[in-house]
C-alpha positions, 0 to 999 in steps of 0.5 A: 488472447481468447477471452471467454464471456458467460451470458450477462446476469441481473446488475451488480450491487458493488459500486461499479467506479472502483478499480478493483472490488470484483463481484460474484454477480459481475459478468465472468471476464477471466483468462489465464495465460501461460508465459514462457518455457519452464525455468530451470532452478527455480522455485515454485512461483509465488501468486501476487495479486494487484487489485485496481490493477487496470488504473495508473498506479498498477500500470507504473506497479506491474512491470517492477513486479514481473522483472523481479525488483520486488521478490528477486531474480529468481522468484518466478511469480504468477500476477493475478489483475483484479479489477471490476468489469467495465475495466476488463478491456482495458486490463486485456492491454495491460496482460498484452503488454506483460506479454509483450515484455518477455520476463522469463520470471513471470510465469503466468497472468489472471486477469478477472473480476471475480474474487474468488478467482483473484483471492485463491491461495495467495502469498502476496496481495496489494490492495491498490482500488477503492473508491476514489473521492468525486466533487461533492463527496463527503468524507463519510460517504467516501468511507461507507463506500470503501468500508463496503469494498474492503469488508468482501476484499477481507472476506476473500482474503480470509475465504481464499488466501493463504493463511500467511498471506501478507496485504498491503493496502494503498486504495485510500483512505488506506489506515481505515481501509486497512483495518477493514479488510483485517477485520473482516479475515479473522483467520488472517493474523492482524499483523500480516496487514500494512498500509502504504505510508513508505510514499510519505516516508519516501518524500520526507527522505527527499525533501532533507536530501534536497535541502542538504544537497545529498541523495536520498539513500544519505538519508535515513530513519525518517519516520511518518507518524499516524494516518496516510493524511495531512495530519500525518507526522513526518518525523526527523528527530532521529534520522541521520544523515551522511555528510562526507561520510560521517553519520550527523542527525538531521536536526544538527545537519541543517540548523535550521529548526523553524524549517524542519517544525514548519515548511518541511512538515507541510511540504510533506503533509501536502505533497500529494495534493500539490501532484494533482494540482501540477499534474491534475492525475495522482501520484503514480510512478513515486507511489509505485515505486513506493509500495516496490519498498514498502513490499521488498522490505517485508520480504527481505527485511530491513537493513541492519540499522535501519527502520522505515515507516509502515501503516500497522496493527497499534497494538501493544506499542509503546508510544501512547498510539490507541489500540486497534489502530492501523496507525504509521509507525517505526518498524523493522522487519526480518524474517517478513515480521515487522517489530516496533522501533522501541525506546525512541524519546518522544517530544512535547511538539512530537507528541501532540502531533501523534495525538493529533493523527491519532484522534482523526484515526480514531475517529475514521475507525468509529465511523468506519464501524459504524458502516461495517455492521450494515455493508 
């Protein structure tokens, strides 16, 4: 593929070691590629932006996006690839290799580093870059550096995107960046922001499946409380269980209490840290495929009877969370709407937890706005 360069102008201010950001001042990187013949009976194609989209989680995102596992079998889509300009070779592979698949649903690739190129007329974007956290890097200043990245992303996506375009943010620190990018596109209603904690949601599933000796799809109705953190609640209080084809609460299927308010907690709260330390990279295929969920499910909705774990808009909950939080909570969707789970009883040891990730949330917010004014 041609890819065509305009002469290179003053250095970009953006930080240049974040995947995906883009900047208007950045060196013009952008190709478009038509992919295969018409499809018959089809839609028209949806526009799915992926930001980030030449790092390791979009490399594992990509392929279950193209081949239609996300928006389904006959959704032909058009994948915009946003990632900043040092990476666009790297991203020409990646295009090469979308190629390279032949997936009659994807209907054409745009890779750039421009927002106003990525950000045009979408329906879907997931917000994989941000900075990451180097040695030495105080929480602080990791957040000033996002807040500055999330507030132009918001921008764009208020600039650009369609009006009912639905976001989904992963790049860390995901609940605060999440309310960043929402604050900074008023014309986008907050609801259509979530952030990924279907990952958190995903490893508790797992963990009582494993200790029950079941799959993961016997198990239902976990919930992850708060923020996308080790503060974070995995909740089993109401989850269920398919035991020989009966239908038994978590808590009564394991008899094990100390377990579940102790080593099962932690194991979650820490999973991420122990992938890094085994695998000295970061979650990436179970993160992918975590954000394939968390997607599907607001296209398609949730099914009846069951509820999963969503970073959203706190206000108006009836669980005590602080308004204007983008906070992890029990959600149903139809109709690609997300509701509360209402009326679940909350207690003592729960509660403290939420309050807990709620207070590190609150806190994140303040300093995050205190940013926001001068990014």
């Amino acid at each position: 593929m041609q890819l065509r360069a305009a002469p290179r102008p003053a250095p970009c201010t953006v930080p240049q070691r974040y995947a995906g950001g883009g900047c208007s001042r950045a060196v013009e990187v952008t190709s478009r590629q038509q992919l295969g013949p018409p499809l018959p009976a089809m839609g028209e194609p949806i526009r799915v932006l992926v930001t980030g989209a030449a790092g390791q989680i979009a490399y594992s995102l990509l392929y279950s996006i193209a081949k239609g596992d996300v928006f389904g079998k006959d959704q032909p889509l058009v994948l915009v690839l946003l990632d900043i300009t040092p990476m666009m070779a790297v991203l020409e592979g990646v295009v090469m290799e979308l190629q390279d698949c032949a997936l009659p649903l994807l209907r054409e690739v745009i890779p750039t580093d421009k927002e106003e190129v990525a950000f045009k007329d979408l329906d879907i974007a997931i917000l994989v870059g941000s900075m990451p956290r180097r040695e030495g890097m105080e929480r602080k200043d990791l957040l000033k550096a996002n807040v500055k990245i999330f507030k132009s992303q918001g921008a764009a996506l208020d600039k650009y995107a369609k009006k009912t375009v639905k976001v989904v943010v992963v790049g860390n620190p995901a609940n605060t960046n999440c309310l960043i990018a929402s604050k900074s596109a008023p014309s986008i209603p907050k609801e259509n922001f979530s952030c990924l904690t279907r990952l958190d949601h995903n490893r508790a599933k797992s963990q009582i499946a494993l200790k029950l000796g079941v799959t993961s799809n016997d198990v239902k109705n976990v919930i992850i409380w708060g923020n996308h953190s080790s503060t974070q609640y995995p909740d089993v209080n109401h989850a269920k269980v398919n035991l020989k084809g009966k239908e038994v609460g978590v808590y009564e299927a394991i008899k094990d209490d100390s377990w579940l308010k102790g080593d099962f907690i932690l194991t979650v709260q820490q999973r991420g840290a122990a992938v890094i330390k085994a695998r000295k990279l970061s979650s990436a295929m179970s993160a992918a495929k975590a954000i394939c969920d968390h997607v599907r499910d607001i296209w398609f909705g949730t099914p009846a009877g069951e509820f999963v774990s969503m970073g959203v808009i706190s206000d108006g909950n009836s669980y005590g969370v602080p308004e204007d939080l983008l906070y992890s909570f029990p959600v149903v969707i139809k109709d690609k709407t997300w509701k509360f789970v209402e009326g679940l009883p909350i207690n003592d040891f729960s509660r403290e937890k939420m309050d807990l990730t709620a207070k590190e949330l609150t806190e994140e917010k303040e300093t995050a706005v205190e940013f926001l004014s001068s990014a």
